[in-house]
mmCIF file of the N, C-alpha and C atoms, coordinates in Angstrom:
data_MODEL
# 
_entry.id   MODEL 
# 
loop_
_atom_site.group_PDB 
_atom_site.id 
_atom_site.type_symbol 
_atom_site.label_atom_id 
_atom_site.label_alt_id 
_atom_site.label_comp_id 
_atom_site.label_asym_id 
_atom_site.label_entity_id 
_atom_site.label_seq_id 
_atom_site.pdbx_PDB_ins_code 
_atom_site.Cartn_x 
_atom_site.Cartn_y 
_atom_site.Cartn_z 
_atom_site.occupancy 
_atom_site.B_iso_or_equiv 
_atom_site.pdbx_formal_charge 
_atom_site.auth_seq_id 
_atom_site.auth_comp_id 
_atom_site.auth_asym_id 
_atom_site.auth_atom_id 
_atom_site.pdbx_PDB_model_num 
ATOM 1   N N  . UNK A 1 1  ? -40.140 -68.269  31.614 1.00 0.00 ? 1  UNK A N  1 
ATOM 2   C CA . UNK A 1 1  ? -40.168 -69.713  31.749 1.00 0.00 ? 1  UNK A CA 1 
ATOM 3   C C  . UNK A 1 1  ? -38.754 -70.249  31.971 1.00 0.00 ? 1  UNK A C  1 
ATOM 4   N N  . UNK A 1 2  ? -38.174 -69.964  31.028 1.00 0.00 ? 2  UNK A N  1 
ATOM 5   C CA . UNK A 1 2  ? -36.464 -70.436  31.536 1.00 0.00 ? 2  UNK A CA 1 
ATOM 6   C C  . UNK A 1 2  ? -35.726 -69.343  33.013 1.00 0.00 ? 2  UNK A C  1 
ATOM 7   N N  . UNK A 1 3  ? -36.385 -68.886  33.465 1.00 0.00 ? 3  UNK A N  1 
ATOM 8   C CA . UNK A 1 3  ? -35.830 -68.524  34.811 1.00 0.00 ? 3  UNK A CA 1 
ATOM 9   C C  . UNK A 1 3  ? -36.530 -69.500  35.818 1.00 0.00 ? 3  UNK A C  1 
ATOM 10  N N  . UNK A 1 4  ? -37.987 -69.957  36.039 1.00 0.00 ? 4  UNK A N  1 
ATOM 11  C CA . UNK A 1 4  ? -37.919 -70.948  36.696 1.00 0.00 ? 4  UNK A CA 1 
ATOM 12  C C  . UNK A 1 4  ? -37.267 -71.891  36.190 1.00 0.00 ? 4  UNK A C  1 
ATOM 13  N N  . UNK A 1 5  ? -36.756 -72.537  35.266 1.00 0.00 ? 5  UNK A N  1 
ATOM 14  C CA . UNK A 1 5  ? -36.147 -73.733  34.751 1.00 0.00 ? 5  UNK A CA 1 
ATOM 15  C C  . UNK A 1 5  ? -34.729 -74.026  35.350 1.00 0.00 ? 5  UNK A C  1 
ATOM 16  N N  . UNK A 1 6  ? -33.775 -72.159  35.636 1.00 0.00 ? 6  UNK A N  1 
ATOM 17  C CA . UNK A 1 6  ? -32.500 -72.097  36.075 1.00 0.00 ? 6  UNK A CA 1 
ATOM 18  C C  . UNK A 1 6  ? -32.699 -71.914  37.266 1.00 0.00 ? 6  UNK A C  1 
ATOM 19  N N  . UNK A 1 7  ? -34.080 -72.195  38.263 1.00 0.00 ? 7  UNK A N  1 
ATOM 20  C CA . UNK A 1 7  ? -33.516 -71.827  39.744 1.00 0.00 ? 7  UNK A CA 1 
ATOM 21  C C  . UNK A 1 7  ? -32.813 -73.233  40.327 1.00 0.00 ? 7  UNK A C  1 
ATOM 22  N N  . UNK A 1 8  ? -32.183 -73.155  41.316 1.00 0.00 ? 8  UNK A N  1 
ATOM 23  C CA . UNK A 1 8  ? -31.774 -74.566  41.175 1.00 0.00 ? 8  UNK A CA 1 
ATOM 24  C C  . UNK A 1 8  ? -32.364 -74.316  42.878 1.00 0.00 ? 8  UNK A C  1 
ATOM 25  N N  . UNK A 1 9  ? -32.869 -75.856  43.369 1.00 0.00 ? 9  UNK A N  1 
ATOM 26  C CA . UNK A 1 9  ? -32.952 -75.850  45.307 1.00 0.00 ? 9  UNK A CA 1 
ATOM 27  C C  . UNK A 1 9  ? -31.990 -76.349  45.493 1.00 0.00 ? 9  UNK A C  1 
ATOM 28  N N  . UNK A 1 10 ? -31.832 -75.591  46.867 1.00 0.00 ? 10 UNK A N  1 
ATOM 29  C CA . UNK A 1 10 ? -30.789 -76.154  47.693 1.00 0.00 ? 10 UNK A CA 1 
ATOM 30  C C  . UNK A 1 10 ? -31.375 -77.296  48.371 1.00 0.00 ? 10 UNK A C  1 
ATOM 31  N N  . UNK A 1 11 ? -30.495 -78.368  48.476 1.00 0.00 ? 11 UNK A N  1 
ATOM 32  C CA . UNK A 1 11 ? -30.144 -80.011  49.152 1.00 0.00 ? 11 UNK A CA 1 
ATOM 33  C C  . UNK A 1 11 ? -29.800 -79.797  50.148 1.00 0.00 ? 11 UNK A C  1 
ATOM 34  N N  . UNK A 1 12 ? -30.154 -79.975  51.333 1.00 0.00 ? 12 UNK A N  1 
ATOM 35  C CA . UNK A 1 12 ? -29.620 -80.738  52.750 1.00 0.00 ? 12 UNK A CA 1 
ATOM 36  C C  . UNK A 1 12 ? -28.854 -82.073  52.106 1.00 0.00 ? 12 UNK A C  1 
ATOM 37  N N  . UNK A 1 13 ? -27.993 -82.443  53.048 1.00 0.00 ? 13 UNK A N  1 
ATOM 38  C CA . UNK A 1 13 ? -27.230 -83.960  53.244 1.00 0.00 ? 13 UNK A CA 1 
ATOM 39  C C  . UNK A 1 13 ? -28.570 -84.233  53.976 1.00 0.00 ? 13 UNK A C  1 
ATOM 40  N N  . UNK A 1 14 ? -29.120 -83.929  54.876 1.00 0.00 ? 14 UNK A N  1 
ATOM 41  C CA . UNK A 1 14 ? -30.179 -85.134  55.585 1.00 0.00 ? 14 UNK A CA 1 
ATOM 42  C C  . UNK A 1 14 ? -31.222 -85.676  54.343 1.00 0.00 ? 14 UNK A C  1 
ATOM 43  N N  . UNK A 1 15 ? -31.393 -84.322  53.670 1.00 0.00 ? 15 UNK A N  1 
ATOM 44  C CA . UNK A 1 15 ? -33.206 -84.613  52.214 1.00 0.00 ? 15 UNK A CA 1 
ATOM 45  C C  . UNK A 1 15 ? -32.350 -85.917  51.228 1.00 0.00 ? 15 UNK A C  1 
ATOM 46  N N  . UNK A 1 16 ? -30.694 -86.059  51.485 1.00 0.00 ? 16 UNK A N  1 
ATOM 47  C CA . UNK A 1 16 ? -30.174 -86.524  50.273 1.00 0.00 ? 16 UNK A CA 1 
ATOM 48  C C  . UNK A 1 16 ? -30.045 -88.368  51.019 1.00 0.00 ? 16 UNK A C  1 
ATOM 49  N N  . UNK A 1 17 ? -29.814 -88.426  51.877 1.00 0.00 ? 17 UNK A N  1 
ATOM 50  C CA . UNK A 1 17 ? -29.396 -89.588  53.094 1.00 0.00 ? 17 UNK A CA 1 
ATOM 51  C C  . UNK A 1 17 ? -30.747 -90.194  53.130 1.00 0.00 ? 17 UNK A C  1 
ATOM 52  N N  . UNK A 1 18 ? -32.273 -89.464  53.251 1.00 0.00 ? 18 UNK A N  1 
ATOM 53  C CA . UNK A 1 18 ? -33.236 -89.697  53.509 1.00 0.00 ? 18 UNK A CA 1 
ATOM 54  C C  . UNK A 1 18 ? -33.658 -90.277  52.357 1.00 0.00 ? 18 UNK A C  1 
ATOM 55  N N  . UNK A 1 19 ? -33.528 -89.765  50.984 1.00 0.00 ? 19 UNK A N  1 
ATOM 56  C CA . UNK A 1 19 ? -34.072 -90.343  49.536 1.00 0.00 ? 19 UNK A CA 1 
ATOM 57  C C  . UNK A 1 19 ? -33.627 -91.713  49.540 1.00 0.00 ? 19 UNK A C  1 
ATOM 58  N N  . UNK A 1 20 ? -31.928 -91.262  50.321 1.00 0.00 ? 20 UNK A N  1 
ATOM 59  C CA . UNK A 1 20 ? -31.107 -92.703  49.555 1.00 0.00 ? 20 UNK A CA 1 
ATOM 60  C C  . UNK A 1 20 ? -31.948 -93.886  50.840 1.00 0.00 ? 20 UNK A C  1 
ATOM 61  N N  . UNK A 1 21 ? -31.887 -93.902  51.698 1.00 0.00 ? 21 UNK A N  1 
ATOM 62  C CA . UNK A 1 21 ? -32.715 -94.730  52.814 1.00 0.00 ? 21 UNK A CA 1 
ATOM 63  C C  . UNK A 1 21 ? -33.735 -94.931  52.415 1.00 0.00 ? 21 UNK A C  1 
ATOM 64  N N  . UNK A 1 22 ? -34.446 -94.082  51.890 1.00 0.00 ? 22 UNK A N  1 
ATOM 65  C CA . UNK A 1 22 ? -36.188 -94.444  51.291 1.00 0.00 ? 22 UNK A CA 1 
ATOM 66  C C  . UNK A 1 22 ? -35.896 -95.916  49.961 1.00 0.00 ? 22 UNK A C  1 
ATOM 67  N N  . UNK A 1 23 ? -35.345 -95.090  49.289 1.00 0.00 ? 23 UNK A N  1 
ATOM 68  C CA . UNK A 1 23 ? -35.207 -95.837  47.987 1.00 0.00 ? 23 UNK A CA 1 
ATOM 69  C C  . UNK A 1 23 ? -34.713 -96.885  48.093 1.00 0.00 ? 23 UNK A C  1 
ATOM 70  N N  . UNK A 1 24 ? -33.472 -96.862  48.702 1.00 0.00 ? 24 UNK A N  1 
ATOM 71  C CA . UNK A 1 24 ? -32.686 -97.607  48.652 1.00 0.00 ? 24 UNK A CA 1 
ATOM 72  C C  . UNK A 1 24 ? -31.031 -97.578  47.245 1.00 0.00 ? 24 UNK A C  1 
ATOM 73  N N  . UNK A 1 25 ? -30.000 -97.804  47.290 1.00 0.00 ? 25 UNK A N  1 
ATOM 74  C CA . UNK A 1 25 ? -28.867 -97.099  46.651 1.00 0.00 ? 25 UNK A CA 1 
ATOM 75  C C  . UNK A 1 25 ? -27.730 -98.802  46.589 1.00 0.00 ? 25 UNK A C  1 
ATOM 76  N N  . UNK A 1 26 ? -27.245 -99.167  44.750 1.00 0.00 ? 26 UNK A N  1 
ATOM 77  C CA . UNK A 1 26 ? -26.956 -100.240 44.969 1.00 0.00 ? 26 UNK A CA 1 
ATOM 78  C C  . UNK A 1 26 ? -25.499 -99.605  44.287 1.00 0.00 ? 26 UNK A C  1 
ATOM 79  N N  . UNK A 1 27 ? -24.102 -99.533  44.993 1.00 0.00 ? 27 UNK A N  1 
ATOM 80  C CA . UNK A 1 27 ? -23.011 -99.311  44.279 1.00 0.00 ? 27 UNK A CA 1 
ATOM 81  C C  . UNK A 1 27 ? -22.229 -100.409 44.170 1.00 0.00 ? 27 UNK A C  1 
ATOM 82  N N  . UNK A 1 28 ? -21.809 -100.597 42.847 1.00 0.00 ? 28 UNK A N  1 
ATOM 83  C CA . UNK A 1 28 ? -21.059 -102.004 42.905 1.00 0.00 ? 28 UNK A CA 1 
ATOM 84  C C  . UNK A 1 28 ? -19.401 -101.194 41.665 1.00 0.00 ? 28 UNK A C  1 
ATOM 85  N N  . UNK A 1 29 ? -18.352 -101.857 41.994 1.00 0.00 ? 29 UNK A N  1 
ATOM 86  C CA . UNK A 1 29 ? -17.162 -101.343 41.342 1.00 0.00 ? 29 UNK A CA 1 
ATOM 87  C C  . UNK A 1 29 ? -16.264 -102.257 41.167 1.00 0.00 ? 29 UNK A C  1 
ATOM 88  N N  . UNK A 1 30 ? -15.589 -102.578 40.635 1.00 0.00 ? 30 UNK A N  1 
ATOM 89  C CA . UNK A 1 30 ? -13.845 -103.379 40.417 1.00 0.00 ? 30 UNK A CA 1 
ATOM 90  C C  . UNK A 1 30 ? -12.869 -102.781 40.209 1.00 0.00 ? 30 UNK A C  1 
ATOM 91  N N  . UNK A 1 31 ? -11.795 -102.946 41.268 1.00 0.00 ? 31 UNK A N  1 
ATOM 92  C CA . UNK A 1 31 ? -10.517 -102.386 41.032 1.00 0.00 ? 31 UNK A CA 1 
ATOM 93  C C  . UNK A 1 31 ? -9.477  -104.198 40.954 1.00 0.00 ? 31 UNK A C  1 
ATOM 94  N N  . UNK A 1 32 ? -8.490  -103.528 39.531 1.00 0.00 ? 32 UNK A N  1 
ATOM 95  C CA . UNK A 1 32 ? -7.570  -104.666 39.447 1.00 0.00 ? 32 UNK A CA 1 
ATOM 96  C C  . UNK A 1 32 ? -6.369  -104.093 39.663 1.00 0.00 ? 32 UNK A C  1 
ATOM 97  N N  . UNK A 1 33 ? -5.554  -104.578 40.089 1.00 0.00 ? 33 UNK A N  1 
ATOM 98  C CA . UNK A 1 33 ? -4.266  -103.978 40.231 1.00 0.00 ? 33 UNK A CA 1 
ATOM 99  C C  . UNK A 1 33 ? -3.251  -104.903 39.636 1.00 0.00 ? 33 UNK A C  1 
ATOM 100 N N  . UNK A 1 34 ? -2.550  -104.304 38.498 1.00 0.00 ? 34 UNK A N  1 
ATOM 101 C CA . UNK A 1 34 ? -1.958  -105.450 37.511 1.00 0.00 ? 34 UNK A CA 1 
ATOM 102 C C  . UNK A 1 34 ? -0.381  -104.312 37.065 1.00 0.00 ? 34 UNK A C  1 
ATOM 103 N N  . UNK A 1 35 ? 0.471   -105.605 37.161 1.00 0.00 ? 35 UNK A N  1 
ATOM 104 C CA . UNK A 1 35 ? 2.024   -105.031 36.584 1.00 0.00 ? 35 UNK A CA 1 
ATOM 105 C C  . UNK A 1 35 ? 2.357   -105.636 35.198 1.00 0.00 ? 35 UNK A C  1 
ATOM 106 N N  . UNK A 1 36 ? 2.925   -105.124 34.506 1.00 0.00 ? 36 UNK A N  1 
ATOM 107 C CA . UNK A 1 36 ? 3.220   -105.556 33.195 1.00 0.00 ? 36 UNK A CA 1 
ATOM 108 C C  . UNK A 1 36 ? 2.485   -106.543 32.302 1.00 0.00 ? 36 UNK A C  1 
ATOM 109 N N  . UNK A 1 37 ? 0.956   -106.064 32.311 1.00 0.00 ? 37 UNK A N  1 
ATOM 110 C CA . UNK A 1 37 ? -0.086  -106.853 32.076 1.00 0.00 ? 37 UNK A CA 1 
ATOM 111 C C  . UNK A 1 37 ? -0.353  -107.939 32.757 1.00 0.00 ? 37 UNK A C  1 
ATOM 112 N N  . UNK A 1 38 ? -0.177  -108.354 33.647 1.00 0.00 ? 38 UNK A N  1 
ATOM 113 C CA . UNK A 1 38 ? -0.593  -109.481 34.517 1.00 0.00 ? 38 UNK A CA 1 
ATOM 114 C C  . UNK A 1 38 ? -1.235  -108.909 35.843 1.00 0.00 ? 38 UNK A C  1 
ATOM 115 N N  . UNK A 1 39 ? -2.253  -109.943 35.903 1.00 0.00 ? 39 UNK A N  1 
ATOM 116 C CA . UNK A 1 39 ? -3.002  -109.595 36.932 1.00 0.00 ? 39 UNK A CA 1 
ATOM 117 C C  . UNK A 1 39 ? -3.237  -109.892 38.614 1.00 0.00 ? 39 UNK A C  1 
ATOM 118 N N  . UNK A 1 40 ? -2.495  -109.077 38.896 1.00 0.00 ? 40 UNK A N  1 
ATOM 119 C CA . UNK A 1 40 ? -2.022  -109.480 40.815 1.00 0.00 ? 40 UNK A CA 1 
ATOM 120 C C  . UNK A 1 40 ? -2.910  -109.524 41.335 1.00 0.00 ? 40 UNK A C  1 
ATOM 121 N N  . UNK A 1 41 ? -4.066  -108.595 41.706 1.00 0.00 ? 41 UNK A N  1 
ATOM 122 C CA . UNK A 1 41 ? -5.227  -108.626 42.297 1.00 0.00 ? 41 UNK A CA 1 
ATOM 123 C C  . UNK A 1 41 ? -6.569  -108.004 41.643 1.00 0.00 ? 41 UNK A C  1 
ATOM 124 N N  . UNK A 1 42 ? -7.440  -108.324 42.076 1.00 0.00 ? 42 UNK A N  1 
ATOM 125 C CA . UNK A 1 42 ? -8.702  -108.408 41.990 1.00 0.00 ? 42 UNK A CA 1 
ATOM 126 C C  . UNK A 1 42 ? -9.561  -107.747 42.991 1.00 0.00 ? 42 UNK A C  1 
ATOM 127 N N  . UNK A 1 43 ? -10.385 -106.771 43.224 1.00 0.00 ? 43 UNK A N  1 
ATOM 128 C CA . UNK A 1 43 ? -11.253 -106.383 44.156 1.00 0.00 ? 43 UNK A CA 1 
ATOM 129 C C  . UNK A 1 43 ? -12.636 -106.166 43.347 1.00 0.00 ? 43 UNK A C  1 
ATOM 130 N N  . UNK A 1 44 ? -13.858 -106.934 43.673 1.00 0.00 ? 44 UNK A N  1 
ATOM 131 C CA . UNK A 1 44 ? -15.369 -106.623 43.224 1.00 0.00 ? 44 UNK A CA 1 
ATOM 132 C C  . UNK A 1 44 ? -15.850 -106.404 44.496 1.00 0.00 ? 44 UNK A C  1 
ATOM 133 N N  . UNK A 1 45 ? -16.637 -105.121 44.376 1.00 0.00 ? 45 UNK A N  1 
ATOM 134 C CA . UNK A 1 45 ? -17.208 -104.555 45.646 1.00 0.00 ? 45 UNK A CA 1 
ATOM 135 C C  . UNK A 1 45 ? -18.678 -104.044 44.971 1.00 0.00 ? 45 UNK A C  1 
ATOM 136 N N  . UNK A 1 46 ? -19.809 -104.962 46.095 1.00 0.00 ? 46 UNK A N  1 
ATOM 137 C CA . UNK A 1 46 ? -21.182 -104.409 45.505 1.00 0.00 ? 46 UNK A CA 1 
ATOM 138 C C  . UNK A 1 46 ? -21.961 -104.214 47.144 1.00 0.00 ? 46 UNK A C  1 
ATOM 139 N N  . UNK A 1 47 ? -22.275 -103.096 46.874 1.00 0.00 ? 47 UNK A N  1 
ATOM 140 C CA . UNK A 1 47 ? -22.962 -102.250 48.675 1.00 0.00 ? 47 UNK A CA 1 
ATOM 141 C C  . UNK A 1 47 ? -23.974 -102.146 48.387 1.00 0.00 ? 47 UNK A C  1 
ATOM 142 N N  . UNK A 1 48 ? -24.999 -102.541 48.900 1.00 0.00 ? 48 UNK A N  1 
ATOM 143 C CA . UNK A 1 48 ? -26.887 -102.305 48.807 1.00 0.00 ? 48 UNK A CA 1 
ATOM 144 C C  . UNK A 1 48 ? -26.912 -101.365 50.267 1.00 0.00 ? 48 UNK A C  1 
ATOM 145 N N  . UNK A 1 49 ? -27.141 -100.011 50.332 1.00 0.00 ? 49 UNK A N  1 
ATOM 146 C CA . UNK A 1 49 ? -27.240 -99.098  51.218 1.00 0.00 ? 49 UNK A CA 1 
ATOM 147 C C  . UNK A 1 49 ? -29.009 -98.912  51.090 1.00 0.00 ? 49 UNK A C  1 
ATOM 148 N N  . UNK A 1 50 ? -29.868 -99.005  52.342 1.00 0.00 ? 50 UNK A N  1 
ATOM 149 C CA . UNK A 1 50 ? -31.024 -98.889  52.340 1.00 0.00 ? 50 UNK A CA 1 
ATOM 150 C C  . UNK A 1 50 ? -31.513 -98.758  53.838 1.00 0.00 ? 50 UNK A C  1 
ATOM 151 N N  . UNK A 1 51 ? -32.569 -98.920  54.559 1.00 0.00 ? 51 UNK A N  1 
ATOM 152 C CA . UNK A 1 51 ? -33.212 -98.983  55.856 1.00 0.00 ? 51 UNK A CA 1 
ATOM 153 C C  . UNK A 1 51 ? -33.640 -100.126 55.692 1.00 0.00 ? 51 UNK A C  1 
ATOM 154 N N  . UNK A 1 52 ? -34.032 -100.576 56.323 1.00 0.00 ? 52 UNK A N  1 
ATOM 155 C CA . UNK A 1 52 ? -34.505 -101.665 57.234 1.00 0.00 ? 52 UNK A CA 1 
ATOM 156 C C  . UNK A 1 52 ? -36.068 -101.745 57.007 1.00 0.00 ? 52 UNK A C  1 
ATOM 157 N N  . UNK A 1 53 ? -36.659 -101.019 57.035 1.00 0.00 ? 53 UNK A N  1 
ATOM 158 C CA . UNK A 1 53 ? -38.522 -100.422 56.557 1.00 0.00 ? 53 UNK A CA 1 
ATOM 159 C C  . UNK A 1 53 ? -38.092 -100.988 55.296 1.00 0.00 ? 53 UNK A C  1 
ATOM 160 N N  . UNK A 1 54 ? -37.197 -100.165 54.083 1.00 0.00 ? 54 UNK A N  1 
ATOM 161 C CA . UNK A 1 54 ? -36.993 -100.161 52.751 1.00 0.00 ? 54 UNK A CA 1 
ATOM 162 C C  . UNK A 1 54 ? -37.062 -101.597 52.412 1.00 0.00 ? 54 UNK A C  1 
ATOM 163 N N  . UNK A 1 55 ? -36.217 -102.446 52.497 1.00 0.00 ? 55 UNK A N  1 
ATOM 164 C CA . UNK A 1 55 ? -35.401 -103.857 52.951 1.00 0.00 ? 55 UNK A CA 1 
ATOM 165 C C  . UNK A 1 55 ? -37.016 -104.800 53.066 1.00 0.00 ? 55 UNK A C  1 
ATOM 166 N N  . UNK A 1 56 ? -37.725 -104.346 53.711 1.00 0.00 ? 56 UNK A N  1 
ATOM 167 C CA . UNK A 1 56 ? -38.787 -105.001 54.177 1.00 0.00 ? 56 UNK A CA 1 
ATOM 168 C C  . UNK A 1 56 ? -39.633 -105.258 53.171 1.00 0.00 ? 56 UNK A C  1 
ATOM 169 N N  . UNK A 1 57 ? -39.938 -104.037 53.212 1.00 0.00 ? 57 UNK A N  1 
ATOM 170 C CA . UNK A 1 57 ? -41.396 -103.627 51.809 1.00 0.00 ? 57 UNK A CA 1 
ATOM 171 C C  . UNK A 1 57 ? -40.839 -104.442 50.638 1.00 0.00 ? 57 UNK A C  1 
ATOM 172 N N  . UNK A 1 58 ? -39.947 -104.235 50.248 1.00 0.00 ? 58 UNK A N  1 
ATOM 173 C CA . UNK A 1 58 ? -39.264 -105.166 49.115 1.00 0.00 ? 58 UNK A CA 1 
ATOM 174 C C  . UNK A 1 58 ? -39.261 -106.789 48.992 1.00 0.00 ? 58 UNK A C  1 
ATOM 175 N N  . UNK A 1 59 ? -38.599 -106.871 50.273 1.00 0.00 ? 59 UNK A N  1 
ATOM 176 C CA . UNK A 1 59 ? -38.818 -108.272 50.284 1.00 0.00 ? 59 UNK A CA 1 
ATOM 177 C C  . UNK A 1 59 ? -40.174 -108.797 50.438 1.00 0.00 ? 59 UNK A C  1 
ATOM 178 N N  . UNK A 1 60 ? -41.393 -108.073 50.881 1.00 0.00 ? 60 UNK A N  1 
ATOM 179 C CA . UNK A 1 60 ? -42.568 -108.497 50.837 1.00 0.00 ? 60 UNK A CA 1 
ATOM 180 C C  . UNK A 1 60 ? -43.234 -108.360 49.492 1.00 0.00 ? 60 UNK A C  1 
ATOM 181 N N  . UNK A 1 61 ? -42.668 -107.614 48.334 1.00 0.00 ? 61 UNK A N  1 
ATOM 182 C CA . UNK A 1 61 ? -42.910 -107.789 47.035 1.00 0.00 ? 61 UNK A CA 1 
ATOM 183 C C  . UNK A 1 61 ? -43.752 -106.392 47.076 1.00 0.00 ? 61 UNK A C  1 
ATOM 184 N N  . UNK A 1 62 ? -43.717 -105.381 47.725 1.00 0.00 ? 62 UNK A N  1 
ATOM 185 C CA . UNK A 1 62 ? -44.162 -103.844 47.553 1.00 0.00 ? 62 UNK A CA 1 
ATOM 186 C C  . UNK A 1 62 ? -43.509 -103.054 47.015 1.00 0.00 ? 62 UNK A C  1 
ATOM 187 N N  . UNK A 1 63 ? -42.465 -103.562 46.175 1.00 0.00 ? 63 UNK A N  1 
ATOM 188 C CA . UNK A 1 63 ? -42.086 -102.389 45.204 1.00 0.00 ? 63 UNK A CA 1 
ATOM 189 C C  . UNK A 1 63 ? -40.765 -102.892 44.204 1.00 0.00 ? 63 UNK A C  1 
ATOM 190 N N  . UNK A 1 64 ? -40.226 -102.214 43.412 1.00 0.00 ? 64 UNK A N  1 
ATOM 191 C CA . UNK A 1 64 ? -39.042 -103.051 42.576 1.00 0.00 ? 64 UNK A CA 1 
ATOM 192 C C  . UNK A 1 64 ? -37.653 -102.951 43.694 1.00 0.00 ? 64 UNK A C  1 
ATOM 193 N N  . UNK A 1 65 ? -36.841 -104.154 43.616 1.00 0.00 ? 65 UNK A N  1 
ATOM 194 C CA . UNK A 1 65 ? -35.480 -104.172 44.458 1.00 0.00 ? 65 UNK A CA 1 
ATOM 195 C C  . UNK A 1 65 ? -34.743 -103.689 43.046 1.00 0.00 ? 65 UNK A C  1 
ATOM 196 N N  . UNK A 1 66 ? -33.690 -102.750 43.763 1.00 0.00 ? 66 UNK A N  1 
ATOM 197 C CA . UNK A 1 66 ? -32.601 -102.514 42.979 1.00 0.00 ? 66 UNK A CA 1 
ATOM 198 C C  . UNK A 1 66 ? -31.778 -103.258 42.737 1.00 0.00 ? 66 UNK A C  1 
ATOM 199 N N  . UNK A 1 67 ? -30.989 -103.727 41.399 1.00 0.00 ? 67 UNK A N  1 
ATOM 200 C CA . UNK A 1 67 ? -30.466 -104.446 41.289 1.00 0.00 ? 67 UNK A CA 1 
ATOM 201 C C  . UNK A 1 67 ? -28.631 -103.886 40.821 1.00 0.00 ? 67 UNK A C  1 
ATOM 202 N N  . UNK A 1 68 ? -27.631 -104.694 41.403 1.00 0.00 ? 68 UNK A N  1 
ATOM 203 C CA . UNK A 1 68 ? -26.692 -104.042 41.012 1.00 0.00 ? 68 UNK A CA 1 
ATOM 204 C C  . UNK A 1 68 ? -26.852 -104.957 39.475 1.00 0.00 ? 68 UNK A C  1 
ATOM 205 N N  . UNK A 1 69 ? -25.437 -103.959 38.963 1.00 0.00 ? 69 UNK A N  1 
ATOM 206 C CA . UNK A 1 69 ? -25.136 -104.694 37.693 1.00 0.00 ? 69 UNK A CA 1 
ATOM 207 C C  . UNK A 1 69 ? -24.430 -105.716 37.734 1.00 0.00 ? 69 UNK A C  1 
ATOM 208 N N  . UNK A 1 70 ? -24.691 -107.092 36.865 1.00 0.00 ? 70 UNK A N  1 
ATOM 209 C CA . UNK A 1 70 ? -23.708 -108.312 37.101 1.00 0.00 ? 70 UNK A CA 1 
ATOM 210 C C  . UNK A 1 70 ? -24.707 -108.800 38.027 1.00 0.00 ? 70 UNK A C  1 
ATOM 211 N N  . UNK A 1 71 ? -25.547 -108.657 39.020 1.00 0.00 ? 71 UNK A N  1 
ATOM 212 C CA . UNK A 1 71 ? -26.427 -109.069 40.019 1.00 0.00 ? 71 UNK A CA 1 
ATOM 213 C C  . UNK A 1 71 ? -26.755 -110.625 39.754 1.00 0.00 ? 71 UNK A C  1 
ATOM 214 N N  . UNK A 1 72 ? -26.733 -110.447 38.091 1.00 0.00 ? 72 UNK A N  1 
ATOM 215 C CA . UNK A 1 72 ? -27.981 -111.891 37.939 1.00 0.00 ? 72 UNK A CA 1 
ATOM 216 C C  . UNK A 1 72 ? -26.773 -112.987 36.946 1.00 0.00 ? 72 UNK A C  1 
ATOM 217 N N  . UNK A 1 73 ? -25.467 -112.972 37.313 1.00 0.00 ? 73 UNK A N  1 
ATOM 218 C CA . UNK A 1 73 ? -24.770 -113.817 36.611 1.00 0.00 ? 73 UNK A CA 1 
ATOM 219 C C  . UNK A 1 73 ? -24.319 -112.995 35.432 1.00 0.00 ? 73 UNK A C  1 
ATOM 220 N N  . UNK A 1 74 ? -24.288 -111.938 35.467 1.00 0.00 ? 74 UNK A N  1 
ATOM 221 C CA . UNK A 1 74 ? -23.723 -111.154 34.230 1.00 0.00 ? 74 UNK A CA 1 
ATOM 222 C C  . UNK A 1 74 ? -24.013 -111.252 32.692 1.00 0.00 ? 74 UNK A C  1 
ATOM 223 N N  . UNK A 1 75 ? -25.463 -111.435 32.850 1.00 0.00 ? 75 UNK A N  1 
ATOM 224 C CA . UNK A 1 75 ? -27.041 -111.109 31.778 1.00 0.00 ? 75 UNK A CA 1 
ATOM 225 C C  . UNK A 1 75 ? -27.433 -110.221 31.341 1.00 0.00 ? 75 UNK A C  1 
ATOM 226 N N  . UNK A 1 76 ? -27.218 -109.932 30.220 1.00 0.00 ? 76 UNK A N  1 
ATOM 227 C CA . UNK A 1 76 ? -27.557 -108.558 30.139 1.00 0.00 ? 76 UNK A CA 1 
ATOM 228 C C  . UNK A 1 76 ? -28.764 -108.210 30.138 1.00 0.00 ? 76 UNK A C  1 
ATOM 229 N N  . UNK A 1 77 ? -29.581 -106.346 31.287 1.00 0.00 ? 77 UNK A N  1 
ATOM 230 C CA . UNK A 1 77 ? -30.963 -107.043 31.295 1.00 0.00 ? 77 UNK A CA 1 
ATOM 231 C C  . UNK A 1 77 ? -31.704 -106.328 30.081 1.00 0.00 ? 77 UNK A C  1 
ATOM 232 N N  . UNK A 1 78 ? -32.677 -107.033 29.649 1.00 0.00 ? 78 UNK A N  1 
ATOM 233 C CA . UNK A 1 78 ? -33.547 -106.473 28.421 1.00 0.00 ? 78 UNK A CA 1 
ATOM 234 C C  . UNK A 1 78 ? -34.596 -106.354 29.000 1.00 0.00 ? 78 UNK A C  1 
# 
């Protein structure tokens, strides 16, 4: 039983590109760039990577939209 458990499959980049397009993939990040504690700049970056099909179905209410974090005014969700 634990030898099927350790086989691992091999991934294509296309099976991995294809999940993320199906599903849909929400990355969001902040970089600050600050000198002697003060804060010079600011970068918030949030990317919704998906298809266009994906995008659709969603917006027609066929399935849950991913949400980044901070998405909804920075709520925490329960």
């Amino acid at each position: 039983m634990h030898n099927q458990a350790m086989q691992s499959k091999d991934v294509t980049l296309l099976e991995v590109l294809d999940r993320v397009l199906e599903k849909g993939v929400v990355v969001a990040g902040d970089a600050v760039i600050s000198v002697a504690d003060v804060d010079l700049i600011y970068v918030g970056l949030r990317v919704l990577l998906s298809s266009v099909e994906t995008m659709e179905r969603l917006r027609s209410g066929g399935g849950n939209a991913p949400s980044a974090p901070g998405a909804d005014g920075g709520k925490p969700q329960t």
